[in-house]
N, C-alpha and C positions, 0 to 999 in steps of 0.2 A: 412510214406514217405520213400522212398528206402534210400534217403542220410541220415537221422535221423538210420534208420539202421544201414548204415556203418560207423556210429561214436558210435553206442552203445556198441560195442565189448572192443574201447579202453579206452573207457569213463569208462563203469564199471572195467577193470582193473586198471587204474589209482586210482577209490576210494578204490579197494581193497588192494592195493600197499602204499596206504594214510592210512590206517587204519592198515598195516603193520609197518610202521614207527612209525605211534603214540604209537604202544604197545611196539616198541623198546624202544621207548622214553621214557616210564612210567617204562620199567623194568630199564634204567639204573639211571633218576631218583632217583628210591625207593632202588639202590642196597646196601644203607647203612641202610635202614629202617628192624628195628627188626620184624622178624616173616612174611615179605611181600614172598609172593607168584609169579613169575617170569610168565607171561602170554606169548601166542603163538601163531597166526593165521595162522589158516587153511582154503583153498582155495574150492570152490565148482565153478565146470563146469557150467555154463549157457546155456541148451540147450534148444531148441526150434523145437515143433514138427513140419517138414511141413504140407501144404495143406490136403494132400495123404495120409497123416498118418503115411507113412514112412520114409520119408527123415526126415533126424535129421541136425539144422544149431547152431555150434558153437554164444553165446551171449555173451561172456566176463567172467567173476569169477566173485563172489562173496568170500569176508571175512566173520571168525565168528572168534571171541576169543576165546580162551581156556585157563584157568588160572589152573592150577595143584596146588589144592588145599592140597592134601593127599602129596603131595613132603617135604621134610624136609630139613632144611639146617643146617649148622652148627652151632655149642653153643659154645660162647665165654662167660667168667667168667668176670663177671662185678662189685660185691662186692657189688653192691646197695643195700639198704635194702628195696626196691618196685620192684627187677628187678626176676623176675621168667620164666623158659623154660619148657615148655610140652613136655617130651621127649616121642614121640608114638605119639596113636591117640587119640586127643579129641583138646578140644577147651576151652578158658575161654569163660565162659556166661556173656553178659556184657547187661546193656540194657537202653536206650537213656536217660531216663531221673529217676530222683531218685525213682518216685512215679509210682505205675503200671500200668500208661498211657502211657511206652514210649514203645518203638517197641526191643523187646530181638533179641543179635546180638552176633554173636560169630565170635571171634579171635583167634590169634594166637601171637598176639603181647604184649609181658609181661612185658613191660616197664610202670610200675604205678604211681601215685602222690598221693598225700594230697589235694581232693579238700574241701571248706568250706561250709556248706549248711545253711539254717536257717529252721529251723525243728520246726515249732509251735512257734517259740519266742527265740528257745535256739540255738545257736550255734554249730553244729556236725562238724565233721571231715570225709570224707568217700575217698576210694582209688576207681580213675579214671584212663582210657586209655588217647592215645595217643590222641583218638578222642573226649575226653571227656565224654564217657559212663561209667557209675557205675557200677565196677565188681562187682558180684553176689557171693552170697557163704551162709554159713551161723557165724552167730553169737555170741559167749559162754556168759553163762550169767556174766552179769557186776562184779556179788561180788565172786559169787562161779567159775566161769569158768568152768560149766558142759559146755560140748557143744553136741548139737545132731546131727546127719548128717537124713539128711529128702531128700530121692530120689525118691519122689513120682511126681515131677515135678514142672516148674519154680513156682510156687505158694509157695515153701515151701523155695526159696531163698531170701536173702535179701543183699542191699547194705553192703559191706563191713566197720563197724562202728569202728576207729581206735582213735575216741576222747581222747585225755589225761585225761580230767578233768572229764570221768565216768565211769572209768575203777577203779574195786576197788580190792585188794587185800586181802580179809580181816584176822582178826586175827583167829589165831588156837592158843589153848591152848596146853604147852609142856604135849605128851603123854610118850616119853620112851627119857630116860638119859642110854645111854652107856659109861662106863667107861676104858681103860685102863690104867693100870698102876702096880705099885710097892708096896708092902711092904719091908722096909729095914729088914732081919732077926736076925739080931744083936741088935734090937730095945730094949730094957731093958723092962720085962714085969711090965707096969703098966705104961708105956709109951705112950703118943697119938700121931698120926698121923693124922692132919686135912686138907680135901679137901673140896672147897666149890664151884659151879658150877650154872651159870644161866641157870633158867628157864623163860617161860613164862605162865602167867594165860589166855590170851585168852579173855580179856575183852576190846580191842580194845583200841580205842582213845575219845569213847564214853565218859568215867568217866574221863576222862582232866587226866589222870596219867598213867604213864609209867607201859608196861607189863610187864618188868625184874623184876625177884623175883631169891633171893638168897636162894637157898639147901646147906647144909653143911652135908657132912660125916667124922664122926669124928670115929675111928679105935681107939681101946685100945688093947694094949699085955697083953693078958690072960695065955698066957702059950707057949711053944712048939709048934709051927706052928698053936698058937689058937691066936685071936682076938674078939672083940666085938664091932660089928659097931651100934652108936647111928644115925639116920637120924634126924636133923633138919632144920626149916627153920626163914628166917627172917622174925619179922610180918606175924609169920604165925603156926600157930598147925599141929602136922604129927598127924592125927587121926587115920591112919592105917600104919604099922602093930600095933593093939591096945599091941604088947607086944616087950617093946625095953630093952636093945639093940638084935642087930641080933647076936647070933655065926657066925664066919667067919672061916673055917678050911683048912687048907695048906697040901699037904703031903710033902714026905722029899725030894723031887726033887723040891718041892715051887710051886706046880701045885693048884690051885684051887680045893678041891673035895667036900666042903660042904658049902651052903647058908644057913644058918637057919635051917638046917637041911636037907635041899635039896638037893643033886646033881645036880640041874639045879640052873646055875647061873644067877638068875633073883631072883628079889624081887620088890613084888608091894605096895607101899606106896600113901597114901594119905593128901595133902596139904590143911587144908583150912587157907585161906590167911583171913586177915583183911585192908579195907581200900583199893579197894573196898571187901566186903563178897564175895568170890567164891571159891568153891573146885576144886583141880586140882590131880585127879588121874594120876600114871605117873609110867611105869614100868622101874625099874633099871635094867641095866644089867652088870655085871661084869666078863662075859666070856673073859678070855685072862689074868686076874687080876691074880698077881704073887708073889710071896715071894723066890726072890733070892737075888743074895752074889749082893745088886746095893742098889744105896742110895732111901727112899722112893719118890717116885714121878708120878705126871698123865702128859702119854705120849700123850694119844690122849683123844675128848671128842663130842663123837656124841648126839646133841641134838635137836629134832624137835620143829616145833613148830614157825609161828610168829606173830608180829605184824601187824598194818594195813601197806598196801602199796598204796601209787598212779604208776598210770600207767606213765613211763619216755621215753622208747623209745619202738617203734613195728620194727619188720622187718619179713617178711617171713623167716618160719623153714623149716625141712623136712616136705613133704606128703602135700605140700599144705596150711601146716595150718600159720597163723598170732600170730608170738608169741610176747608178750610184755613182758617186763621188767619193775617187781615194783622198789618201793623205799623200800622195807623190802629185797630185794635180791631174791626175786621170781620168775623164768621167766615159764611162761603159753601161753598156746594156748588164744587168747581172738576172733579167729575166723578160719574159713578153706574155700580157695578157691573150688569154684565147678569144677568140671569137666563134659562137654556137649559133646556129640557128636552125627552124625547122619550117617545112614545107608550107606547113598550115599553122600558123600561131595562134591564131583565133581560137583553134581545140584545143590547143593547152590547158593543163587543167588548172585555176585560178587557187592559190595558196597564199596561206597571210604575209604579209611584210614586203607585199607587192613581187612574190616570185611565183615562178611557175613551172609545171611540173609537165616531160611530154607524156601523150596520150597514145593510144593505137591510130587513134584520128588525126591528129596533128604530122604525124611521121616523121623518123627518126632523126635523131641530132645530127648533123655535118658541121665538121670545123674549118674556120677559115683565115688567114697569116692575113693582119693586118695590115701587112707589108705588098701583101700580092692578092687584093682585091678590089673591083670597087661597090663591093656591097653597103658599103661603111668606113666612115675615116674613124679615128682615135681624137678627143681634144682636151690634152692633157690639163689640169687646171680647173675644169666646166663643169658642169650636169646639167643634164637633162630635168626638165621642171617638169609639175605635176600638171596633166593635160586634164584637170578641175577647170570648169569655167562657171565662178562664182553667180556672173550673172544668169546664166541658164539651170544652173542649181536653183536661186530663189524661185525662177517664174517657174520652173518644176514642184520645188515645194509650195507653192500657190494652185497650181494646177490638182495636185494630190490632195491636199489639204481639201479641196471641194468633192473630189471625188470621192474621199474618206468621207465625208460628211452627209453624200447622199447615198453611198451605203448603207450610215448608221440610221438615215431618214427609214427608209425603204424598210431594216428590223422593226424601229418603232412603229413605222406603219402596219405591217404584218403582226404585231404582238398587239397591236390595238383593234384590229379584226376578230385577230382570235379570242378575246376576250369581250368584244363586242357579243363576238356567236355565242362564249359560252353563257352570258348573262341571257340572251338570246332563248336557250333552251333548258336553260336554271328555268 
C-alpha cells in the first residue's frame, strides 16, 4: 500500500536509531568492565529497485553492530593474585562447562576466582571467569611439577586445577653444601675448629620423622697454612671420602689452593644415615673459604635440598604460568595459562559477558606458550580496561538523540498528509 510506504523510510530509521542507543547504552554500562570491547553501529542505505529497473527509491537504514574486538585498552595494576592482562594479541581459552561438553569461548577479560567443583566424589578447586567458564591451560604434575605445554589443540587443555589439598611438594634429598667462611691464622697447630650445618636426606614425611640431618666439619691446624678437615655426621657413617681426614692448604695471602689435593674446591662425600637407612651423596664446596688475620667463623651457607610441602597459596607469575607456594618454602609453576587466538577476530561471533565464540569466518583457534612468543606478554597482577570512551559515547548520544528525533519528525509529517488527504476527500 503507498501509505505503508511512506512510513517505512521513518519506521526503519527509528529502529536503526534504537539500536544505536542500545549499543550506547551497553558500552557505557560495561565501561568499568575489565577486558570489554566498546561496540559501534554502522548504518546501510535501503534502497529499492524501481519497476523499469532504473529508478532507484530511498527505504530507510538499516543498523549492524561492530564491536572492535582487536582494540586494546588500557592496563591498570590490581595486586590480585587471579587478576592477569594479555598484553598483544590473543585471548584466554575458557570453556562453559568443566567437562568437554561445554562450548570453548575466548576472552579478554582476566579477572579470575576459585570456583568449587565435585569431581567423582572429591572436592577440586578450579580458576573461573566473570562469566563463570573454566579457564583452560595446562596442568604441572601434583608431586614433581614437570609441566608440559601441548599446542596441538583445545584437546590437550584442561581446567585450571588450583586445589590446596593435591598439590604436593615433595622431598629432595641435600645434593651440594657450599660453604663460606674463615679460618682464624693464629689458630695454635693442633687446634680444632668445628662447623656443623643441616642437611637433608630426602626421605619425606612417609617414615613419621623429620628430614634434618646434622654434617659436622671439624678443621685441625696441621701446620703453616695446613689444616686437616674430618667430615662427620649425626646418626650417620661418611662412607666416602673412604680416606679421612682431607688436607686443607692455604697460601700466604690465606687464599684456598688445595682440597685434598685438588685445586678445585669441591670435595664429595657420602652419608649413610641410620633410622630411617638412606645414603645421601652431597658435594661440598668451599670456594671463597679463607685463612686471614679475622676470627674463625661461617659467613654464609648455601644448602639444597627439601622437605615435603603442601601447597598454601597460588597466584599467577610471569608468562602465564600459576605459581604456588609450599609450606617447605618452594615456590613452583603448578600450571600455565593457554594462549588462543584466531586469524580474523573481528568475525568472531560476539556473546554476552564480553566472550566470544569462533566462526567459519574468523578461522580456527591456534595456541600459543606464553613462554615462546612475542604475540603477547602475560602481566600478572593487571587488566585490561574497558576501551569505552565516555566522552565519544555522550557526543554519540547527542548525535542519535537528533537523529531519533528527525525520524519521529519525518512519521508525524507523513501521518499529517495523510490525514490531511483523507479530510481532503471526506
Amino acid at each position: 500500500m503507498p501509505s505503508a510506504y511512506l512510513f517505512s523510510s521513518g519506521l526503519s530509521a527509528l529502529r536503526a536509531q534504537s539500536a544505536k542507543f542500545d549499543t550506547i547504552r551497553s558500552n557505557i554500562e560495561n565501561q568499568s568492565v575489565p577486558g570489554y570491547k566498546a561496540a559501534d553501529v554502522r548504518f546501510k542505505d535501503l534502497v529499492v529497485s524501481g519497476e523499469d529497473g532504473r529508478t532507484e527509491q530511498l527505504n530507510g537504514a538499516r543498523a549492524f553492530q561492530q564491536v572492535f574486538i582487536s582494540k586494546e585498552g588500557d592496563y591498570i595494576t590490581t595486586g590480585k593474585d587471579f587478576d592477569g592482562a594479555i598484553a598483544g594479541s590473543g585471548f584466554y581459552v575458557t570453556r562453559t562447562s568443566f567437562d568437554n561438553s561445554g562450548d570453548i569461548e575466548l576472552t579478554d577479560s582476566g579477572a579470575f576466582n576459585e570456583t568449587l567443583v565435585d569431581v567423582d566424589g572429591e572436592e577440586r578447586v578450579f580458576l573461573t571467569d566473570v562469566k563463570g567458564n573454566f579457564l583452560l591451560g595446562y596442568n604441572a604434575d601434583t608431586a614433581t611439577g614437570d609441566l608440559t605445554v601441548d599446542l596441538s589443540g583445545v584437546g590437550a587443555l584442561s581446567p585450571i586445577d588450583v586445589t590446596r589439598s593435591t598439590a604436593l611438594s615433595v622431598a629432595n634429598a641435600t645434593t651440594t653444601l657450599a660453604v663460606l667462611g674463615n679460618l682464624a691464622p693464629d689458630t695454635a697447630v693442633g687446634a680444632n675448629e668445628t662447623f656443623s650445618f643441616t642437611v637433608l636426606d630426602g626421605t619425606g614425611d612417609a617414615d613419621e620423622l623429620a628430614d634434618e640431618r646434622l654434617v659436622t666439619l671439624d678443621f685441625t691446624k696441621t701446620g703453616n697454612n695446613a689444616w686437616d678437615m674430618t667430615i662427620s655426621a649425626e646418626n650417620g657413617t661418611v662412607s666416602a671420602p673412604a680416606v679421612q681426614p682431607v688436607p686443607v692448604t692455604f697460601d700466604a695471602n690465606g687464599q684456598l689452593v688445595s682440597l685434598n689435593g685438588s685445586t678445585t674446591p669441591t670435595q664429595d662425600f657420602t652419608v649413610d644415615w641410620t633410622g630411617p637407612v638412606v645414603s645421601t651423596p652431597i658435594n661440598l664446596g668451599l670456594a671463597g673459604f679463607t685463612q686471614v688475620s679475622a676470627p674463625s667463623a661461617i659467613s654464609r651457607v648455601n644448602v639444597n635440598g627439601n622437605s615435603d610441602g603442601f601447597l598454601r597459596e597460588v597466584a599467577f607469575g610471569q608468562n602465564g604460568q600459576v605459581i604456588g607456594s609450599f609450606s617447605n618454602g618452594i615456590a613452583r609453576p603448578i600450571g600455565q595459562v593457554a594462549l588462543g587466538d584466531v586469524v580474523a577476530p573481528e568475525r568472531m561471533a560476539v556473546l554476552n559477558g564480553n566472550h566470544y565464540r569462533i566462526t567459519q569466518n574468523s578461522g580456527e583457534l591456534a595456541l600459543y606458550d606464553f613462554t615462546d612468543t612475542t604475540r603477547a606478554t602475560f602481566q600478572p597482577g593487571a587488566l585490561e580496561r574497558s576501551t569505552t570512551n565516555l566522552t565519544q559515547e555522550f557526543t554519540n548520544l547527542i548525535v542519535t538523540q537528533r537523529a531519533y528525533s528527525s525520524a519521529a519528525t519525518t512519521i508525524r509529517t507523513v501521518d499529517e498528509m495523510m490525514q490531511t488527504a483523507t479530510n481532503l476527500k471526506n
